[in-house]
C-alpha angles and dihedrals in degrees: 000000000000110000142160104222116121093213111022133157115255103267082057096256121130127259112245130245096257092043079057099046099046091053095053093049087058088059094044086053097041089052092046095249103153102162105082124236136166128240093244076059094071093056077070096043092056090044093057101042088046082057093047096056084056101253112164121272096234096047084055084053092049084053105047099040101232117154105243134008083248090075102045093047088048092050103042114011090088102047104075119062087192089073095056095047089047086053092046101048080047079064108040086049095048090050088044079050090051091040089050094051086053099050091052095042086044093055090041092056094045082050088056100041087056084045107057090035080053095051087036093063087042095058095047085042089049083043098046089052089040099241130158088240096078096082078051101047099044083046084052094050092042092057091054101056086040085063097042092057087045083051089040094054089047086057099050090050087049085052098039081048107052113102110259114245115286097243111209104247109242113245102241126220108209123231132211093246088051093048097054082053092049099099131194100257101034119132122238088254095057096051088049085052093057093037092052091229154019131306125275092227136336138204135214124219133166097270111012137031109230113216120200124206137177110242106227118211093006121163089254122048099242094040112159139189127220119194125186114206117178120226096279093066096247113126115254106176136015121193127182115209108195091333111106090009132014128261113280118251087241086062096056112083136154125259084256095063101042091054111117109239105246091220087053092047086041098051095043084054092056097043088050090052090046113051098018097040096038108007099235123158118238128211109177125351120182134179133200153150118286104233090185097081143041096231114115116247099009111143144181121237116207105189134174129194136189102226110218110274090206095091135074118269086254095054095047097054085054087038091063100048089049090048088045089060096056099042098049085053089051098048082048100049078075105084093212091063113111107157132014126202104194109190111176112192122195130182114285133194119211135207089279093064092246110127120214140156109283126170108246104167129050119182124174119199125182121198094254094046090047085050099054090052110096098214103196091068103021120138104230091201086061096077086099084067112037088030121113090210130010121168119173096208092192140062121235117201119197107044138070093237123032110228093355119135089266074080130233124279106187135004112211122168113240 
């Protein structure tokens, strides 16, 4: 079978995500590698040590494909201290190099100045005692004070030409009066123009650079000032809060109902390591207490997820038990989880002849159970064995043993 593919199985299909993923997590443990990170991680790992063996910025970009330098520089330029302190020892060895060159021109012009006062008092002396070496003597001096200006001259460029100090740039409070003159469109320069400094903090994201500052003389004593700039440095939106009006009612709240509910955090954790980390499409995910212990903030997943429809029924089947594997070692990873309920569901046709998403596979997984699994050499196809619950949903016609390694033929609902 003729592909294209540059790593395929043997039969020319390709491999899928999570076979991918798993292996690449083996070679992250065997190297001693603990703190997780994705492939597409290492497209910023070789980005930044590219930068901190002092490649170009525009041949990273090259590289990486971004758009602009000013991308690149925005995204990566502040991550690695290694590249400030290199910056900074270029500096401090370029000022000792300046400092050097004075010294010696210093010392030079001091030389000359002795010099021409030395042959000065020689010719008076010659000219006193009425010898020929007087003309000599008084060239001689002349030379030498000729030397000590052109030395002079070298000293003052050296001087003209050291960097300046590098002032530390004041943090600025904004004022009413400064934020009604903050406009939509200003540069970053302008508005420190008007502030009268830099921002307290700021904060990255994909497609804006969020800049903090205090509010000064709010109506409200911690009044504070966000302003959104896009990436090319032109403000974008500007937000008070207590400066010009106090907070709404609806803004105060106590300490209770502020508190993030630990469920909420848990399952947008999950939903993050799910479809960001592996890609997978989920369907449903629900979390919720487990009211099957004592221990404070154990909880159940239900999760369903859709399995990919662009492989063979074979490979599905197979496809399902992989996935399962990395999906039961991601929903563990979170120490609240105590129990785990996977559904996948795939497109199945029924006896009509109409095709829609139906769950097929249900697989239920407790945290002892999860622990006692070694998942380096277990045999995904044995869930049906270590499981505490596995349901095929589905009847498959064809084969001796639905969803078994033999593969899956059809999938028709029952």
């Amino acid at each position: 079978m003729k592909t294209t593919l540059v790593f395929e199985r043997g039969n020319g299909l390709p491999y899928s995500k999570s076979t991918l993923h798993r292996a690449f997590n083996r070679i992250c443990r065997k190297a001693g590698i603990t703190k997780h990170i994705t492939i597409h991680g290492l497209r910023h790992t070789h980005a930044v040590l590219q930068l901190e063996a002092g490649a170009d910025m525009k041949y990273v970009q090259k590289r990486l494909g971004h758009g602009s330098v000013a991308i690149t520089s925005d995204v990566y330029a502040h991550i690695s201290k290694k590249l400030e302190k290199k910056n900074m020892d270029k500096f401090e060895e370029y000022t000792k190099g300046l400092d050097v060159g004075k010294e010696m021109l210093s010392f030079l012009g001091l030389l000359c100045i002795v010099v021409t006062i030395f042959f000065i008092i020689a010719a008076v002396i010659s000219a006193f005692r009425k010898t020929r070496k007087v003309k000599k003597r008084l060239l001689t001096a002349l030379g030498s004070f000729i030397l000590f200006f052109i030395f002079y001259a070298v000293w003052m460029s050296l001087e003209g030409e050291k960097p300046s100090e590098v002032t530390q740039e004041k943090t600025a409070k904004i004022t009413k009066d400064e934020y009604k003159k903050i406009k939509d469109g200003m540069t970053l320069e302008e508005v420190k123009t008007i502030v009268g400094g830099k921002e307290k903090s700021q904060n990255k994201f994909d497609d804006f650079v969020e800049y903090n500052f205090d509010g000064e003389n709010g109506v409200e004593s911690d009044a504070y000032v966000i302003l959104d700039f896009n990436y090319d440095k032109t403000l974008d939106k500007k937000i008070e809060i207590g400066l010009l009006s106090p907070r709404d009612d609806t803004e105060v709240s106590t300490e209770e109902d502020t508190e993030e509910d630990p469920t909420e955090s848990l399952k947008d954790h999950i939903e993050y390591q799910l479809t960001e980390d592996n890609d997978f499409n989920i369907v449903n995910l629900e979390v919720n207490e487990h009211m099957g212990t004592d221990i404070e903030n154990d909880n159940i997943v239900i999760l369903t997820l859709l399995g990919s429809e662009n492989l063979t029924a074979k490979m599905k089947a197979n496809g399902l038990f992989e996935d399962s594997n990395v999906v039961f070692q991601s929903l563990f990873e979170n120490t609240d989880v105590e129990e785990a309920v996977l559904f996948w569901q795939l497109p199945v046709t029924d006896s009509t002849g109409n095709t829609s998403d139906k769950n097929v596979l249900k697989i239920t997984l407790t945290r002892d159970t999860f622990e006692n699994i070694n998942w380096e050499d277990f045999d995904s196809h044995d869930y049906k064995i270590v499981a505490e619950d596995y349901e095929e949903l589905i009847q498959f016609s064809g084969i001796k043993s639905p969803l078994t390694r033999e593969g899956l033929l059809e999938c028709r609902q029952i």
